[in-house]
VEXFI-992287 format. One line per 8 residues: their letters; for each residue x, y, z of N, C-alpha, C. Coordinates in steps of 0.1 Angstrom, whole numbers. Example, Ala and Ser with C-alpha at 12.3 -4.5 7.8 and 13.67 -1.06 7.14 Angstrom:
# VEXFI-992287
AS> 132:-57:78:123:-45:78:132:-33:78  128:-22:71:137:-11:71:129:0:79
END
This chain:
# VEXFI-992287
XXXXXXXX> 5:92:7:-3:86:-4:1:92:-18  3:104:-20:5:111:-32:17:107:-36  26:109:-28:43:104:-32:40:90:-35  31:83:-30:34:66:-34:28:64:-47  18:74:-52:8:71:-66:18:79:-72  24:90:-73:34:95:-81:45:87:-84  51:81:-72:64:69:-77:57:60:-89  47:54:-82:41:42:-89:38:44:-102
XXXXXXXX> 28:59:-108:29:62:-120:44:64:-127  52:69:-127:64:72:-129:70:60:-131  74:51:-125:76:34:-122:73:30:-134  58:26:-133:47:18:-140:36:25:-148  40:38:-160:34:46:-167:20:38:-173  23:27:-180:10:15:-187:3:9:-174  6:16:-165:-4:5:-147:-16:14:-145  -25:8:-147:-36:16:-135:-35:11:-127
XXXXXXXX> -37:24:-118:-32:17:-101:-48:24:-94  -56:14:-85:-62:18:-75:-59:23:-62  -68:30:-55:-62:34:-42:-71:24:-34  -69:16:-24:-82:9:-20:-87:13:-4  -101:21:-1:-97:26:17:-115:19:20  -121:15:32:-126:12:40:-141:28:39  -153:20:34:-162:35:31:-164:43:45  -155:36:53:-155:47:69:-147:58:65
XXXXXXXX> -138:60:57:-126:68:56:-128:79:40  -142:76:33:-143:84:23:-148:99:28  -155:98:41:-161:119:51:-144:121:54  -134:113:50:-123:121:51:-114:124:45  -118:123:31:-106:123:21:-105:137:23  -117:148:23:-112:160:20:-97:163:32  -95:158:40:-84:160:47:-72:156:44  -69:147:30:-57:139:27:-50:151:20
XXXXXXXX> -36:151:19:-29:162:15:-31:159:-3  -30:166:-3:-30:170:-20:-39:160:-25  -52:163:-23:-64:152:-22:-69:153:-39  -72:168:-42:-74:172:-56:-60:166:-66  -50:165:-64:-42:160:-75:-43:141:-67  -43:141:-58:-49:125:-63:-61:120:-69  -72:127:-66:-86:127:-70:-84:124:-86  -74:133:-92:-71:132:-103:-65:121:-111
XXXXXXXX> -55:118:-101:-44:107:-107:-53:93:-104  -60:90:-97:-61:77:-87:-79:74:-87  -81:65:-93:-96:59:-86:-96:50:-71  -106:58:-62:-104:51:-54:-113:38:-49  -109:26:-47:-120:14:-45:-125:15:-33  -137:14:-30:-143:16:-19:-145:3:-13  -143:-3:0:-148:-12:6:-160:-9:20  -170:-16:10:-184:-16:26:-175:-20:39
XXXXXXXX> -185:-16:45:-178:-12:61:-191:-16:66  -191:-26:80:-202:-25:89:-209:-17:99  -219:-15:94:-219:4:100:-222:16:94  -216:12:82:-216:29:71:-222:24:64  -231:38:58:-238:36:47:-227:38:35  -234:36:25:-228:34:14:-223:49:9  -206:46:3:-198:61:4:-207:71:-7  -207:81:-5:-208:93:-9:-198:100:-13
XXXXXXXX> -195:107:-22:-183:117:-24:-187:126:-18  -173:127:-10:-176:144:0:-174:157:-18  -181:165:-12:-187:178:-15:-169:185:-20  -170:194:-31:-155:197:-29:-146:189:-37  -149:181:-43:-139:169:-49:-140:169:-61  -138:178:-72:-141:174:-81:-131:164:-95  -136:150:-101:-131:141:-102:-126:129:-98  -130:131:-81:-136:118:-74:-140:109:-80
XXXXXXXX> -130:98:-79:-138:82:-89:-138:74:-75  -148:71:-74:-148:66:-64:-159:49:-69  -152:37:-69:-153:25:-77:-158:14:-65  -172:9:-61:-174:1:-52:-170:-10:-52  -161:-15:-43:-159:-29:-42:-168:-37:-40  -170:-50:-44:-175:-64:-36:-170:-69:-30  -173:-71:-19:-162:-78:-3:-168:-82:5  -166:-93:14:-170:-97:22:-173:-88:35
XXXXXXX> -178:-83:39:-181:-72:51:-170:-74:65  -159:-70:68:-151:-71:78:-149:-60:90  -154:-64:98:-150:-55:110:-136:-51:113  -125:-53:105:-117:-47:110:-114:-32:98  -107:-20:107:-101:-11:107:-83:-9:102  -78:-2:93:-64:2:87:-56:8:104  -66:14:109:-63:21:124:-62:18:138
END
């Protein structure tokens, strides 16, 4: 993920780019590799999830943008 927001800034310097993940997958950003320099570069769009409450920034992150989507509620999974 970091090498793909790094190409893409570099690429497309005038682009804001979103990251877009499923609010099942925000209790795990702290596990993404170089999570603090994305946190930095990258807002991420949150999509409701059926099931999960509404995302929280995990603890630890600081500069977390974390931007809620509106979406239709889908049961499906990236996994």
């Amino acid at each position: 993920t970091i090498e793909t927001v790094r190409r893409l800034q570099r690429t497309h310097p005038t682009t804001e780019f979103f990251w877009i993940i499923g609010a099942d997958q925000v209790a795990r950003l702290p596990q993404w590799r170089d999570i603090l320099e994305l946190a930095e570069r990258i807002p991420f769009l949150v999509v409701q999830r059926p099931g999960w409450p509404a995302p929280v920034a995990p603890a630890g992150l600081p500069g977390l943008r974390l931007v809620p989507c509106p979406a239709p509620l889908v049961d499906l999974s990236s996994t």
